[in-house]
C-alpha positions in Angstrom: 63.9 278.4 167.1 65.0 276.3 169.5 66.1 278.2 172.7 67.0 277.0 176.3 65.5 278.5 179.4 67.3 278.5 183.3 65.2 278.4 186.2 66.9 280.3 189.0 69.3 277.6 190.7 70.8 277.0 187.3 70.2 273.2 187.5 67.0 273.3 185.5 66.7 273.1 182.2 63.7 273.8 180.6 64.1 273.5 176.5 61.2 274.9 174.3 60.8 275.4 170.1 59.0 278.8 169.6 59.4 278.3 165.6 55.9 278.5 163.5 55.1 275.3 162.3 55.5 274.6 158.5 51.3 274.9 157.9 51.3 278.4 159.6 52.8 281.7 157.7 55.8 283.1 159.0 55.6 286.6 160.5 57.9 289.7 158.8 60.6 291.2 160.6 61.1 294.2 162.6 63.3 296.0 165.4 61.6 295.8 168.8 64.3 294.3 170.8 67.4 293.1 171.6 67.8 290.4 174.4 70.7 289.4 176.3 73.7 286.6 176.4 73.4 284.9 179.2 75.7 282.1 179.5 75.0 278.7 179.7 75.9 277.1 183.1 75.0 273.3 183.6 75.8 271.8 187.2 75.4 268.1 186.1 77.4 266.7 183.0 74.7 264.4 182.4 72.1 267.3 182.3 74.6 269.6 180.2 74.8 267.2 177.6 71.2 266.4 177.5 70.5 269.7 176.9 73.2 269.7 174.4 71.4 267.3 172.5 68.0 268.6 172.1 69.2 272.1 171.7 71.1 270.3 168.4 67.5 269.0 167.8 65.5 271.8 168.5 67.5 274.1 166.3 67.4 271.9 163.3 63.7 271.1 163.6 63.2 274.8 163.6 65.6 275.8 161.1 63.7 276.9 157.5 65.6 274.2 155.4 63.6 271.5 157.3 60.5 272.7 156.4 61.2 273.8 152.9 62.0 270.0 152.1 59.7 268.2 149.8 58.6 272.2 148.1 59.8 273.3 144.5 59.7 277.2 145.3 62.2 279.2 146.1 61.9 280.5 149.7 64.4 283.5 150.5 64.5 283.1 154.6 65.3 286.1 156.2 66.8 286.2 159.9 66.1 290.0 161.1 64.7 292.1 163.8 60.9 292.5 164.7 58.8 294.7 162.3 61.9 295.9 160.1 61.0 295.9 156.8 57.3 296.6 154.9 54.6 294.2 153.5 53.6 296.2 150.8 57.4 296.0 149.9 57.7 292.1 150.0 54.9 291.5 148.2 56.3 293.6 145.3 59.2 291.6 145.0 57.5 288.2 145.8 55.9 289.1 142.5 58.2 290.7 140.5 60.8 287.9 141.0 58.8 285.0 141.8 60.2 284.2 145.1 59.2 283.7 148.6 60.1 285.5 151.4 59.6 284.0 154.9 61.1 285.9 158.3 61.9 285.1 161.4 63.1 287.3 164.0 65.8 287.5 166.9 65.7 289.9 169.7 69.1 290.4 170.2 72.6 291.0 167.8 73.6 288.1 170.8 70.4 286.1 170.0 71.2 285.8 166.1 74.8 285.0 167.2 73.8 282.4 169.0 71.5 280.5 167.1 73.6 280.8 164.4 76.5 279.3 166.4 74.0 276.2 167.8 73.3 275.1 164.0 70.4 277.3 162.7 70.3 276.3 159.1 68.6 277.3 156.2 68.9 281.1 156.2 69.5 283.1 153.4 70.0 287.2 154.7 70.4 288.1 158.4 70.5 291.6 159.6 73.4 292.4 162.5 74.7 295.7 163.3 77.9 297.2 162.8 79.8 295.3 165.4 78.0 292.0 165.0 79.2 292.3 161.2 82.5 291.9 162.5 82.3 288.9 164.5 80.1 287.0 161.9 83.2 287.9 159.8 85.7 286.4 162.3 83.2 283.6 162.6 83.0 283.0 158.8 79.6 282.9 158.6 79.4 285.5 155.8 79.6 285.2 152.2 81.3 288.3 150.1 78.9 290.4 148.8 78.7 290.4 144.9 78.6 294.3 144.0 77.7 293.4 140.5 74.2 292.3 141.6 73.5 295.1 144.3 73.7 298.3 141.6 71.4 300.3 144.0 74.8 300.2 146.7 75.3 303.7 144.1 72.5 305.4 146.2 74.0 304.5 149.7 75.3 307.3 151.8 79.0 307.7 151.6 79.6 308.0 154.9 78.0 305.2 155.8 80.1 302.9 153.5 83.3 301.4 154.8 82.7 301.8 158.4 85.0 300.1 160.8 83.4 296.6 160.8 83.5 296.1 157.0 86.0 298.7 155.7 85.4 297.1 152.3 81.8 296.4 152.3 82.8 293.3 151.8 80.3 291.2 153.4 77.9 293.6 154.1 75.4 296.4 152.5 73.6 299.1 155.0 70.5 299.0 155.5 68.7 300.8 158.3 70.6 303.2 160.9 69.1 305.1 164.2 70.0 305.7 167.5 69.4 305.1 171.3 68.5 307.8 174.0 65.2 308.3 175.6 62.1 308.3 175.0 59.8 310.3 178.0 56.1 311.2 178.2 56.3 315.2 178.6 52.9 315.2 180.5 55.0 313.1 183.3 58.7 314.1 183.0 59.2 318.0 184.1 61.1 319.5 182.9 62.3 317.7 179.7 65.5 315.8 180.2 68.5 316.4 178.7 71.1 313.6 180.7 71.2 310.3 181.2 71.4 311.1 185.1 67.2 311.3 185.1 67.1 307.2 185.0 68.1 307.5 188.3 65.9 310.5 189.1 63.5 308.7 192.2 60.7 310.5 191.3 60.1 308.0 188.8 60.4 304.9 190.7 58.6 302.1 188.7 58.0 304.1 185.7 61.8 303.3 184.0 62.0 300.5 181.7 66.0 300.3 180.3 66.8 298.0 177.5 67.4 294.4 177.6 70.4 294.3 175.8 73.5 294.4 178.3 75.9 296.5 175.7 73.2 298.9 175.3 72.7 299.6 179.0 76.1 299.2 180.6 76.9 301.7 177.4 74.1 304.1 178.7 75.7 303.9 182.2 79.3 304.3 180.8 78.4 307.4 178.8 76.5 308.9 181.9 79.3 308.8 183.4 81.2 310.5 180.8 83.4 307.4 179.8 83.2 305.3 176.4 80.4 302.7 175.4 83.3 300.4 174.8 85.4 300.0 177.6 87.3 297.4 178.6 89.2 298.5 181.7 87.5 296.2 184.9 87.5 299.5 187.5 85.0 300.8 184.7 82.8 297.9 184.5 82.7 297.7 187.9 81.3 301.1 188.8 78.9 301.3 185.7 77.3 297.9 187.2 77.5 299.5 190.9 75.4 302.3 189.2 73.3 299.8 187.3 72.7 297.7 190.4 71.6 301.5 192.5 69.0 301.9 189.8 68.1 298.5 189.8 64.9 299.1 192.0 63.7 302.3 190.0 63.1 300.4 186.8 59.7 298.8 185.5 61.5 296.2 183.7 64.4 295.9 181.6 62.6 295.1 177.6 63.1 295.5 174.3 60.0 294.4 173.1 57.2 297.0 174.4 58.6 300.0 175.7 57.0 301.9 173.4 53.2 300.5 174.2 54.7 301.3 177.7 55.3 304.5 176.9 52.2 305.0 175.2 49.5 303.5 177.8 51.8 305.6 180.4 52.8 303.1 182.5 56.4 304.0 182.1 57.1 308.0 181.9 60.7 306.9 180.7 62.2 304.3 178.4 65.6 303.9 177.4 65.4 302.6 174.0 66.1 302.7 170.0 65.0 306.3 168.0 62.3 304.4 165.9 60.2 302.4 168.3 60.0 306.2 170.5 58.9 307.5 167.2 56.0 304.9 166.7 54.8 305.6 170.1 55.3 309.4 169.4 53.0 308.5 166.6 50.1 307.2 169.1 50.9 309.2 171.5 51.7 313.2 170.9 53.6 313.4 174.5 55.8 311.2 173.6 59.5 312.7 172.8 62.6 311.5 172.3 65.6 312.9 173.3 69.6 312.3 172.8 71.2 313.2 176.7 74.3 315.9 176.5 76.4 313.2 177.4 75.6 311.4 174.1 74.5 307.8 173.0 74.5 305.0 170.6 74.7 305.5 166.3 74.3 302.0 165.0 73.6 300.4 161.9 71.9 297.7 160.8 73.4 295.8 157.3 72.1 293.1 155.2 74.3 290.1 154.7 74.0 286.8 153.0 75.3 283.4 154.9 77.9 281.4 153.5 75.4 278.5 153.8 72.7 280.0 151.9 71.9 278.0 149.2 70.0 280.9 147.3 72.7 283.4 147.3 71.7 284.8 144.0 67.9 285.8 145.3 69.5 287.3 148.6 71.3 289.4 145.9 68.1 290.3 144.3 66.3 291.4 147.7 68.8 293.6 149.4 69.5 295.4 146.0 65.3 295.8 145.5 65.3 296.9 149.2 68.1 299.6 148.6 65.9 300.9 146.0 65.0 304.3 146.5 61.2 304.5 146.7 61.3 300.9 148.4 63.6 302.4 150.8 61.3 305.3 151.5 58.4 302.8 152.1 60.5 301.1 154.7 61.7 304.2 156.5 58.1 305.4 156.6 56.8 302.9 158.2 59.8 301.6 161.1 60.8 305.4 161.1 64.6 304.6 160.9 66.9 306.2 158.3 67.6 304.2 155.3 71.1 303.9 154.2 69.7 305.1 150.7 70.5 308.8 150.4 67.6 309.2 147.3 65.1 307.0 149.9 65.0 310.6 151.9 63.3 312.6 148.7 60.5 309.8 148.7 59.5 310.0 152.2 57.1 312.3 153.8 58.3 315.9 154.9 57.5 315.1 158.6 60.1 312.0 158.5 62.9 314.3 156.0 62.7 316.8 158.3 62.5 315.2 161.9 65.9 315.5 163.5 65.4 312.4 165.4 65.2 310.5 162.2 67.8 312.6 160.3 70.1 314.1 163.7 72.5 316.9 162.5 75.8 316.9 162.1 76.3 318.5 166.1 74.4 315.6 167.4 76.1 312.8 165.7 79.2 313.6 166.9 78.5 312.9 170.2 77.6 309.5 169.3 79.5 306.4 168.9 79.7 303.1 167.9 79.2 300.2 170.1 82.7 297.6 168.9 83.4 294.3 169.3 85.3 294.7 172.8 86.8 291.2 171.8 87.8 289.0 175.0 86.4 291.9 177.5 82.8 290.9 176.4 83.6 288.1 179.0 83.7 291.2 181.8 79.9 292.8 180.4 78.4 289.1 180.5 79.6 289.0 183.6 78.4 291.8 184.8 75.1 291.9 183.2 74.0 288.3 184.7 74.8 289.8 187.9 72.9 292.6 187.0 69.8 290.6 186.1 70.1 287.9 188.9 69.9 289.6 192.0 
């Protein structure tokens, strides 16, 4: 995809294409990261519409319809997060319904927004969370799901139907769900943390990697502060970045990519970050332990959704009902070590994932959660904040 780069004055621009080229295989999706919006800021005209132009050129070059011309298959392209679904799982429905499925993934719910916006074509099923469903909605880059052809939406958790962003389900089917808190290497951290308040703890100065995802962290830093994830009020913005910009020199970096390889090789003690990728690194690495703080974090859910562009609507159907499939579910959850959305997935998986309370978090623990919203206009206020944030 085609993506645009700022050196440091702004004026700058370098422009690059980071999509595989037609000869070499696309790579399946997953969930390692999220990046951040940054805005755009061009002090030339000439230079702003340059840029302009090849970023028009760069994202249609990239985009799967151009190099699915000239081919008689079917290819289902999939838009989705880093290592988020199965192989074993793809190649049983390549086969079964003679179609092929080719990913590419974004880093960010801003990231997918964004190319989507700058003319990303070809797609067939993209994967935002809850509040990104609700924009795309706005946007009208959805197309109504078909409930006839999804029968397997029968095994979906109840409560995980209708939720605020979709109360219909119109446009979108859950998928995967998890949530954020903090992963810490118990051979480092004494004693084991139970707040937020430890990311600031200078004992671990250069061992902290946070997020890069701005509504993730300024949401950490609201919550540590015993306010919502989602507000909107500028006094609250403003302290949660003064406390952001005091941590600042305590954190490693700010990723969503490797944390947990960070975690694992021990150079970071403690990552901020998603329930599953701690959980993979738990799996390499036995010291590794994830925690929700007392003052509570993220729930988010990931959904499936088909583009009102796609011009294979009826396959998108196919996949997201074969991926809501119980024992295809299970395979999934397995491996990425998120919850599916399928209730029956949970009898298929192994008794260490059933039972593990990160995976699965009681009733008390979820209800200290929330759900990051679509703050509408104030999302002006955390871009704001978060390119301070990251520029000084």
């Amino acid at each position: 995809m085609g993506t645009a780069k700022m050196s440091g004055s702004c004026r700058r621009i370098t422009l690059t294409c980071s999509c595989p080229s037609p000869s070499q295989p696309r790579r399946l999706g997953c969930r390692p990261f999220r990046s951040a919006r940054v805005p755009f800021v061009a002090t030339r005209k000439k230079v702003f519409a340059t840029a302009i132009v090849f970023l028009l050129f760069a994202a249609m070059a990239c985009s799967p319809a151009s190099n699915e011309k000239g081919k008689g298959q079917v290819t289902l392209h999939l838009f989705t997060w880093s290592d988020y679904t199965e192989e074993t799982a793809v190649k049983q429905f390549e086969e079964r319904f003679g179609v092929k499925v080719a990913s590419d993934t974004f880093g960010s719910n801003e990231e997918l927004l964004a190319k989507l916006q700058g003319g990303a074509s070809g797609y067939d099923v993209v994967v935002p969370s809850d509040y990104m469903v609700s924009i795309l909605i706005k946007q009208g880059l959805l197309a109504e799901i078909d409930p006839a052809k999804i029968p397997n939406l029968a095994h979906v958790y109840k409560h995980l139907k209708g939720l605020y962003y979709d109360p219909q389900n119109t446009y979108s089917v859950p998928y995967l769900w998890g949530t954020t808190g903090i992963g810490y290497n118990a051979d480092l951290v004494t004693p084991p943390p139970t707040s937020w308040k430890v990311l600031w703890d200078q004992r671990y100065k250069g061992k902290i990697s946070l997020l890069n995802d701005e509504r993730e962290v300024f949401g950490m830093a609201l919550r540590a502060a015993g306010e919502s994830l989602n507000a909107t009020e500028p006094a609250k913005l403003d302290a949660a970045k003064a406390r952001l910009m005091a941590q600042k020199p305590l954190v490693k970096t700010y990723t969503s990519e490797n944390y947990d390889q960070l975690l694992v090789s021990g150079e970071v003690a403690l990552a901020h970050g998603w329930s599953g990728t701690i959980l993979r690194a738990a799996a390499e690495r036995p010291s590794i332990k994830y925690v929700i703080p007392r003052e509570g974090g993220t729930i988010w859910q990931d959904n499936l959704c088909v583009l009102t562009s796609s011009t294979h609507k009826d396959e998108a159907m196919a996949y997201i009902n074969f991926l809501l499939e119980p024992k295809t579910a299970a395979l999934i959850t397995s491996k990425v070590k998120y919850a599916s959305a399928s209730e029956e997935a949970r009898l298929f998986v192994p008794k260490e994932i059933a039972q593990n309370p990160a995976i699965y978090p009681p009733a008390s623990v979820v209800a200290r959660l929330e759900w990051i919203k679509d703050v509408g206009e104030a999302i002006k206020l955390y871009d704001r904040a978060w390119t301070e944030l990251k520029v000084r």
